[in-house]
NUDRENPA-537723 format. One record per residue: residue number from 1; x negated, y negated, z of N, C-alpha, C in turn; residue in three letters. Coordinates in steps of 0.1 Angstrom, whole numbers, plus 5000, padded with zeros to 4 digits. Atoms other than C-alpha are relative to their C-alpha. Layout:
% residues N
   k neast nnorth  nup caeast canorth caup ceast cnorth  cup   r
 NUM     X      Y    Z      X       Y    Z     X      Y    Z Ala
...
//
This chain:
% residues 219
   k neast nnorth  nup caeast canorth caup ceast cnorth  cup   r
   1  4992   5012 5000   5000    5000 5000  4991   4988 5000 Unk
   2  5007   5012 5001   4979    4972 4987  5003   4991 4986 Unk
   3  4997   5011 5010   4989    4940 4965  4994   4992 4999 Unk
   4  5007   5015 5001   4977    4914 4949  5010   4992 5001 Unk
   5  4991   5014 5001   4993    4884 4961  4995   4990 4993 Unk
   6  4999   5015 5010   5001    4854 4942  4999   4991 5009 Unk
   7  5001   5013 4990   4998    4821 4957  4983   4992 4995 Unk
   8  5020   4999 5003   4961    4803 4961  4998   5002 5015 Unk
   9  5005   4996 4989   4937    4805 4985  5000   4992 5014 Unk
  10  4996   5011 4990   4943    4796 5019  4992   4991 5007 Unk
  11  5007   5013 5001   4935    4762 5033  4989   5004 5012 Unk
  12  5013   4995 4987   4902    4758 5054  5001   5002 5011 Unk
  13  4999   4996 4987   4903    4770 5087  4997   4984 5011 Unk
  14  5006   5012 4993   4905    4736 5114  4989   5005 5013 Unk
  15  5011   4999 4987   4872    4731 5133  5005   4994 5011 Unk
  16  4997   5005 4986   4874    4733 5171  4996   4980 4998 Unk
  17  5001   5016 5005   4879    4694 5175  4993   4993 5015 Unk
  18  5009   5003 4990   4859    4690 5210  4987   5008 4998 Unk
  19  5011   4997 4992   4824    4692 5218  4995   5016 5008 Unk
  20  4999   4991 4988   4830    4716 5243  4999   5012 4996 Unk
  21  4993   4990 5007   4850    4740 5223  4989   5003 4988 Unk
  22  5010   4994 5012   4828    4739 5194  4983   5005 5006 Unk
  23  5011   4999 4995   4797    4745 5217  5001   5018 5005 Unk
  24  4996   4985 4998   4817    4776 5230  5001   5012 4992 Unk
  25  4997   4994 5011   4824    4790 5202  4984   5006 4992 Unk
  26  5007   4999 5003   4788    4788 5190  4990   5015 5013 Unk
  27  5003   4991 4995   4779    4809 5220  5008   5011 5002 Unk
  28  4993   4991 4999   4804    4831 5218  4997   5012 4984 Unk
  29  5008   4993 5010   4790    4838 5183  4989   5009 5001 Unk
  30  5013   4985 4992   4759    4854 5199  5004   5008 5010 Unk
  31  4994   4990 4997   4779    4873 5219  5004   5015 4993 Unk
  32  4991   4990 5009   4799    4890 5195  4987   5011 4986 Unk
  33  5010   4992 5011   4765    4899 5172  4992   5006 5010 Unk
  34  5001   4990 4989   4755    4916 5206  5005   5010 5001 Unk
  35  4987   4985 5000   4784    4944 5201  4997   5001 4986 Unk
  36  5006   4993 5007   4773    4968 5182  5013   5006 4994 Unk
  37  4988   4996 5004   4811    4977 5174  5009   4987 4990 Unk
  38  4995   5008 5009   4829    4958 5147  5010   4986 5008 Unk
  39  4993   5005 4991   4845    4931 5164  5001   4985 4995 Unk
  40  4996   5008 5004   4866    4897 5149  5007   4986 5015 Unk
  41  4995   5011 4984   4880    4866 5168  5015   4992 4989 Unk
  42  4994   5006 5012   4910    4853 5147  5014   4992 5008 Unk
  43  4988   5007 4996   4939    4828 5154  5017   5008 4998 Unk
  44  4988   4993 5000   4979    4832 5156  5001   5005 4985 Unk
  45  4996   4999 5014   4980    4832 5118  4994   5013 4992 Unk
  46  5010   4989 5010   4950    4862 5114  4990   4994 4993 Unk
  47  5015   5006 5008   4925    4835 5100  4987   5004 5008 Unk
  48  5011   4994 4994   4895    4849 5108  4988   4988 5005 Unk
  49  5014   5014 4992   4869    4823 5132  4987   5004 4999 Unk
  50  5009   4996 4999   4844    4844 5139  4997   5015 4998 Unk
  51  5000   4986 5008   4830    4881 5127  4988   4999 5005 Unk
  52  5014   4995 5000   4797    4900 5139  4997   5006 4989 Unk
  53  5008   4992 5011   4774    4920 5120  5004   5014 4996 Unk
  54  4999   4982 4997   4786    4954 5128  5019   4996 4992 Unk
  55  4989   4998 5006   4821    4939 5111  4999   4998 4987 Unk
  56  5007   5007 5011   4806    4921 5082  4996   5024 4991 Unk
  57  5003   4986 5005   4792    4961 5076  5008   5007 4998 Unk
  58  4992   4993 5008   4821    4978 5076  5011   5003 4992 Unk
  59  4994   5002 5009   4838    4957 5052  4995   4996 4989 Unk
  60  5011   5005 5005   4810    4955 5030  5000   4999 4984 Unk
  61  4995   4993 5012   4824    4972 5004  5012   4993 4990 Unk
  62  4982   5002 5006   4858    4953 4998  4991   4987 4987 Unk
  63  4999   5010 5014   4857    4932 4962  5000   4988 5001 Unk
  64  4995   5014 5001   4862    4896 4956  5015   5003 4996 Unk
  65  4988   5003 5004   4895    4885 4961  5004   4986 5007 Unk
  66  4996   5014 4999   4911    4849 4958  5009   5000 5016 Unk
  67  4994   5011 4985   4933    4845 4993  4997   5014 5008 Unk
  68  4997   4990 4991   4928    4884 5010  4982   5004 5011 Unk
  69  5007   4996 5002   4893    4884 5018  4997   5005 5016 Unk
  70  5000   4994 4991   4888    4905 5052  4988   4986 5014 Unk
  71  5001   5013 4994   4866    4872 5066  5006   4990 5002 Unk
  72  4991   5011 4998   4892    4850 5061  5010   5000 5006 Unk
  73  4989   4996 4992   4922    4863 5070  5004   5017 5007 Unk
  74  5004   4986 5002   4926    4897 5083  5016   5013 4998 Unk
  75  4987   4993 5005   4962    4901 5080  5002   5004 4985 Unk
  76  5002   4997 5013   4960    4895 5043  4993   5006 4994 Unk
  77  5009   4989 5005   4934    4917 5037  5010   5015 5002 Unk
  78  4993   4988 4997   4952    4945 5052  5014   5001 4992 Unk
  79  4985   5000 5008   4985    4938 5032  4997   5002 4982 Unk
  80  4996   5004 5014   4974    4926 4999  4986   5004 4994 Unk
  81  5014   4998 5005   4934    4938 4994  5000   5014 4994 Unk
  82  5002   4993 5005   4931    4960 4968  4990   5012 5006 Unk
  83  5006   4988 4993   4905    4980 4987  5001   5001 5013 Unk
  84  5003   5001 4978   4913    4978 5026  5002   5019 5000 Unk
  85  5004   4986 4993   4921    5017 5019  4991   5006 4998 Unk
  86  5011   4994 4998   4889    5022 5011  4994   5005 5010 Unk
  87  5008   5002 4987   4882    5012 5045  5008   5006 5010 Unk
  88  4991   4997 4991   4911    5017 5066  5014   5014 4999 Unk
  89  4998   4988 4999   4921    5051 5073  5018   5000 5001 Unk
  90  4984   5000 4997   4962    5065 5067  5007   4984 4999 Unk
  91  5000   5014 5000   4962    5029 5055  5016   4994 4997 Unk
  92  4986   5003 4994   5002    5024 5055  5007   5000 5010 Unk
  93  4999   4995 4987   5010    5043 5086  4996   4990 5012 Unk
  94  5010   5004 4989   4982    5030 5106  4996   4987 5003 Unk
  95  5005   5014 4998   4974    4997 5097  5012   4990 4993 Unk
  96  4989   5008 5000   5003    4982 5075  5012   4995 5002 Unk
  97  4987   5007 4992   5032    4986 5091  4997   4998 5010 Unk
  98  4999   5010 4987   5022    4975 5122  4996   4984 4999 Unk
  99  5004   5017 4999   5006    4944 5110  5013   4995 4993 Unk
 100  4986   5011 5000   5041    4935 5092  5009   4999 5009 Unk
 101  4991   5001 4985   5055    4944 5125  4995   4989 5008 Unk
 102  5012   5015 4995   5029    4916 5136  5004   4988 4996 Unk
 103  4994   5008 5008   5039    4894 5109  5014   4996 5007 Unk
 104  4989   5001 4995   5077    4898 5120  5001   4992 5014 Unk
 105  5001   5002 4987   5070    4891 5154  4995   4982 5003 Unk
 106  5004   5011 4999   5047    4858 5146  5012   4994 4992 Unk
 107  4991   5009 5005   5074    4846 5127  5010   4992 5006 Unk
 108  4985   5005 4988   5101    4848 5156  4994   4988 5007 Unk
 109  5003   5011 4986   5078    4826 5178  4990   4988 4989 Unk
 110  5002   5014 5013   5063    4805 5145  5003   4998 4989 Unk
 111  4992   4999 5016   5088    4803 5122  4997   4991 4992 Unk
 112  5007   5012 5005   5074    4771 5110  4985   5000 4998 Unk
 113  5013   5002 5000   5038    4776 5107  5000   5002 4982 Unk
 114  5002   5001 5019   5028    4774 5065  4996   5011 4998 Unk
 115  5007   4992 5006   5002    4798 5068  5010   5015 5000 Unk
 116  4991   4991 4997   5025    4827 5083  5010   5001 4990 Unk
 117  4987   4998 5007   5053    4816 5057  4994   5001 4986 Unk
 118  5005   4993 5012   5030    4819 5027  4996   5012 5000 Unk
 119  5003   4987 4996   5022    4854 5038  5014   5006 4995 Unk
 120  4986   4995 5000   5060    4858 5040  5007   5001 4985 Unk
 121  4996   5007 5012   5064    4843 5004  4992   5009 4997 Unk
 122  5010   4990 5012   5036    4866 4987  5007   5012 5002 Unk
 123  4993   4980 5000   5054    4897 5003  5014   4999 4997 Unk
 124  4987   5001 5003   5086    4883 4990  5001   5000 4983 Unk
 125  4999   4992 5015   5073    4888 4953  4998   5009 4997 Unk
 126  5001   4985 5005   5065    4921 4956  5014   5008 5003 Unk
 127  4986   4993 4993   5097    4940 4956  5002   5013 5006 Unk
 128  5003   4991 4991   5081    4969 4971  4993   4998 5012 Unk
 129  5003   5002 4984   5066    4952 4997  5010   4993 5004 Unk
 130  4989   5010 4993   5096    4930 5003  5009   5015 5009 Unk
 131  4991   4996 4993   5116    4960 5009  4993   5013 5008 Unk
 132  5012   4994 4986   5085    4977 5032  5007   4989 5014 Unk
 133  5004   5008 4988   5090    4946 5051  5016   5002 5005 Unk
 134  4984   5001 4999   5131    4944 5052  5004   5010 5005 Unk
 135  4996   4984 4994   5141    4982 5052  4992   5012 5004 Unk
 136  5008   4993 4996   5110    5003 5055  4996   5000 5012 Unk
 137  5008   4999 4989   5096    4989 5086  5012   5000 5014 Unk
 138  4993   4996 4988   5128    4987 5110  4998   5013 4998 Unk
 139  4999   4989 4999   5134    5022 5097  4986   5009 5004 Unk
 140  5018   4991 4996   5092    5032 5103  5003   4998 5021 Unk
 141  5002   5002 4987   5100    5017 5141  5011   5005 5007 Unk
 142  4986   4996 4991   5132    5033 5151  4992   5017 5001 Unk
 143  5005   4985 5006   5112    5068 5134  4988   5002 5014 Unk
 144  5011   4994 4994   5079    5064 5154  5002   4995 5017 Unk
 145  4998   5005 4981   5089    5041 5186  4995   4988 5004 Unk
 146  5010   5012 4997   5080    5005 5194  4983   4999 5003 Unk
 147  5019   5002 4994   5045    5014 5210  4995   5003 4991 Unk
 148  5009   4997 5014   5034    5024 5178  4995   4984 4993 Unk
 149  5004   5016 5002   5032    4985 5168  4993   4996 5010 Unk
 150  5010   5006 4992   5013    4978 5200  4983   5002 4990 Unk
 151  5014   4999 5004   4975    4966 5188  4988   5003 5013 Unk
 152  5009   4992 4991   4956    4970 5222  5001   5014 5003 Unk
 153  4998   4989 4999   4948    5001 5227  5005   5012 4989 Unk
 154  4998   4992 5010   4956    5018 5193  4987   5004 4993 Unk
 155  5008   4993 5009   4937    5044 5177  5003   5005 4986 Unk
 156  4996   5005 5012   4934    5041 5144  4986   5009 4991 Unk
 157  5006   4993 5008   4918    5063 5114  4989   4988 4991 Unk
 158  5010   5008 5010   4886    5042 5095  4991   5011 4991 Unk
 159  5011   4995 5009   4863    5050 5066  4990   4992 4999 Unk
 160  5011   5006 4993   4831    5040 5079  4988   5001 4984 Unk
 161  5014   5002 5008   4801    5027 5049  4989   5009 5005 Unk
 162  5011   4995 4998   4777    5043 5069  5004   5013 5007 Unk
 163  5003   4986 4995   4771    5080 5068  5000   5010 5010 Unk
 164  5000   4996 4988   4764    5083 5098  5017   5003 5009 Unk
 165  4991   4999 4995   4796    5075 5109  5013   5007 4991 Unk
 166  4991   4993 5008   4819    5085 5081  5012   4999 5002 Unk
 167  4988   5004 4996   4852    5092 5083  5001   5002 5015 Unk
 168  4998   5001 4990   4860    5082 5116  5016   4994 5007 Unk
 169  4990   5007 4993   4882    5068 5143  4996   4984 5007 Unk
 170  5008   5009 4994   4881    5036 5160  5013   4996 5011 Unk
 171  4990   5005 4992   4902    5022 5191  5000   4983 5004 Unk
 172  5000   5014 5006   4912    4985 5186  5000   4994 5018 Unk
 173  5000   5008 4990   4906    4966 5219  5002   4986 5001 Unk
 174  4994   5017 5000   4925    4928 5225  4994   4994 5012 Unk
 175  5005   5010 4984   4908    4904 5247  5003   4988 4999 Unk
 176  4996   5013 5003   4921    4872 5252  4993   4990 5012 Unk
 177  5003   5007 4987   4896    4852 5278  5008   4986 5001 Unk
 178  4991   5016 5003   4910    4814 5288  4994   4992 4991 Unk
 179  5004   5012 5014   4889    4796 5266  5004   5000 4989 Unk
 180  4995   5000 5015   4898    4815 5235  5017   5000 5001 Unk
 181  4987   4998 4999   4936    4815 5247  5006   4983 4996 Unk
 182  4997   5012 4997   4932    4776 5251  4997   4991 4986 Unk
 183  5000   5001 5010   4920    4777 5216  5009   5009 4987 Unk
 184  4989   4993 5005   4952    4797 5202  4994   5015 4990 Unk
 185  5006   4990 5002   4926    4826 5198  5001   5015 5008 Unk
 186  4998   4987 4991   4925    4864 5206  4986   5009 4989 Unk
 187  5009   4988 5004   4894    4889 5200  5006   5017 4995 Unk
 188  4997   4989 5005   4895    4923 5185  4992   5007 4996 Unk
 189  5011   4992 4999   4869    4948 5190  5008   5013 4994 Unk
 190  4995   4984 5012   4872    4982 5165  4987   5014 5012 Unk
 191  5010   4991 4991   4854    5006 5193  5001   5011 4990 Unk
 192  5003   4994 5008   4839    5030 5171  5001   5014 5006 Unk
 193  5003   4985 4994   4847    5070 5183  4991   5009 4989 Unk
 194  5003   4988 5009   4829    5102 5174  5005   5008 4989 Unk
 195  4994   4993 5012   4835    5111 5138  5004   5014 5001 Unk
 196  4991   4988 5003   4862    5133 5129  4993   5013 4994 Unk
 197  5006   4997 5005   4849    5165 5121  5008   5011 4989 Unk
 198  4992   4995 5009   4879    5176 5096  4994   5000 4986 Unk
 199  5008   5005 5013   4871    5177 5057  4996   4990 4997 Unk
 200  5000   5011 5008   4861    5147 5040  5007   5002 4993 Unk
 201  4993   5010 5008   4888    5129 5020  4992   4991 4993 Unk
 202  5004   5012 5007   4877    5107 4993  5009   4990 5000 Unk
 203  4991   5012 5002   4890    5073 4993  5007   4997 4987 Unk
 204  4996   5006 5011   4917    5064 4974  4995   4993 4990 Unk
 205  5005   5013 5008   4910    5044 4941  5006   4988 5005 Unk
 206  4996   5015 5002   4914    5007 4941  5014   5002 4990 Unk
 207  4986   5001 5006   4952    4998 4929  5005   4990 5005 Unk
 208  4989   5013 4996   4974    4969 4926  5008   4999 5010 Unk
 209  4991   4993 4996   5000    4987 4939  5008   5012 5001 Unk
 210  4996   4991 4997   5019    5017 4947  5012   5001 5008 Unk
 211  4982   4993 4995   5052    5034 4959  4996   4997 5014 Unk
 212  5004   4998 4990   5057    5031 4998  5010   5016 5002 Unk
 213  4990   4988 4991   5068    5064 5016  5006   4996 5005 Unk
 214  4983   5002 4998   5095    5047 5037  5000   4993 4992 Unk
 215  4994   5005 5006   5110    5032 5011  5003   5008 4990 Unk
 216  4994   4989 5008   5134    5053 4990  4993   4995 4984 Unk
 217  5003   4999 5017   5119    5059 4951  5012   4998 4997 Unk
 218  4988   5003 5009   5142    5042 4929  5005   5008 4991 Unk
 219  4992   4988 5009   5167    5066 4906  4997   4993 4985 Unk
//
């Protein structure tokens, strides 16, 4: 389940606008390239602030794309990036309907935000992802159970660049300290588990698009 959305690309990300904040932020940058585990810092919207090295790696792979690009936003990557299932493991299941369950959710409490509603607008011209987002995903959430949309604490299937790790698992950890809370920020560490030791799966090809399983095939 990956599209190319229409639209352009989205607007610059606003710099922290104190001193303070922007000084925090810089050291919170060496922090984060300290963890050896993939680990993002991104606003209410999923615009991505900050990114270590160990995440930078294991999206290393994904293509150029005009608004989805896994640095920038991380919602849009996961929705509309032609390669996130290269990366991200059971990549409907596991990663996209919960993040439109995310979507849904920021919308009730920012129904007004632009970026959020251009998100809303790109998945409103795909008419397989419109009716992922409409009929598929209540019906995915009544099937599997609310806590399946929880992001802390989900374990989650990846396809790891480095050999070493391969196909693996990772368990997504939320941290929200006061600083980054006071900056409408929240962290998101990918704790990396001991690779699966099932067959290898090749990664899907790269594709525009594709059918969803909940959503009925049209007659």
């Amino acid at each position: 389940m990956a599209f190319q959305a229409g639209g352009q690309r989205p607007a610059p990300r606003p710099a922290p606008t104190t001193p303070d904040a922007q000084a925090y932020l810089q050291d919170y940058t060496a922090l984060l390239e300290a963890v050896s585990f993939p680990s993002l810092v991104v606003d209410h919207r999923w615009d991505v602030l900050l990114t270590n090295g160990a995440f930078r790696t294991l999206f290393r792979g994904a293509g150029p794309h005009p608004t989805a690009m896994p640095g920038d936003n991380f919602l849009r990557f996961v929705l509309f990036h032609p390669d996130a299932s290269a990366v991200l493991g059971e990549h409907e299941s596991s990663w996209c309907l919960p993040m439109l369950a995310h979507l849904a959710g920021a919308l009730e409490r920012n129904g007004h935000d632009n970026g959020l509603q251009a998100v809303r607008r790109d998945i409103a011209q795909d008419p397989i992802m419109e009716a992922a987002y409409r009929q598929g995903l209540p019906h995915w959430i009544r099937a599997v159970g609310a806590e399946a949309v929880e992001l802390d604490g989900a374990v989650r299937p990846l396809h790891h660049p480095d050999p070493r790790w391969g196909a693996t698992e990772c368990r997504v950890v939320v941290e929200t300290c006061k600083a980054l809370e006071e900056l409408g920020c929240t962290r998101l560490t990918m704790v990396l588990r001991e690779p699966r030791r099932a067959p290898h799966r090749p990664a899907r090809p790269r594709r525009a698009a594709a059918h969803l399983r909940v959503v009925p095939a049209p007659e």
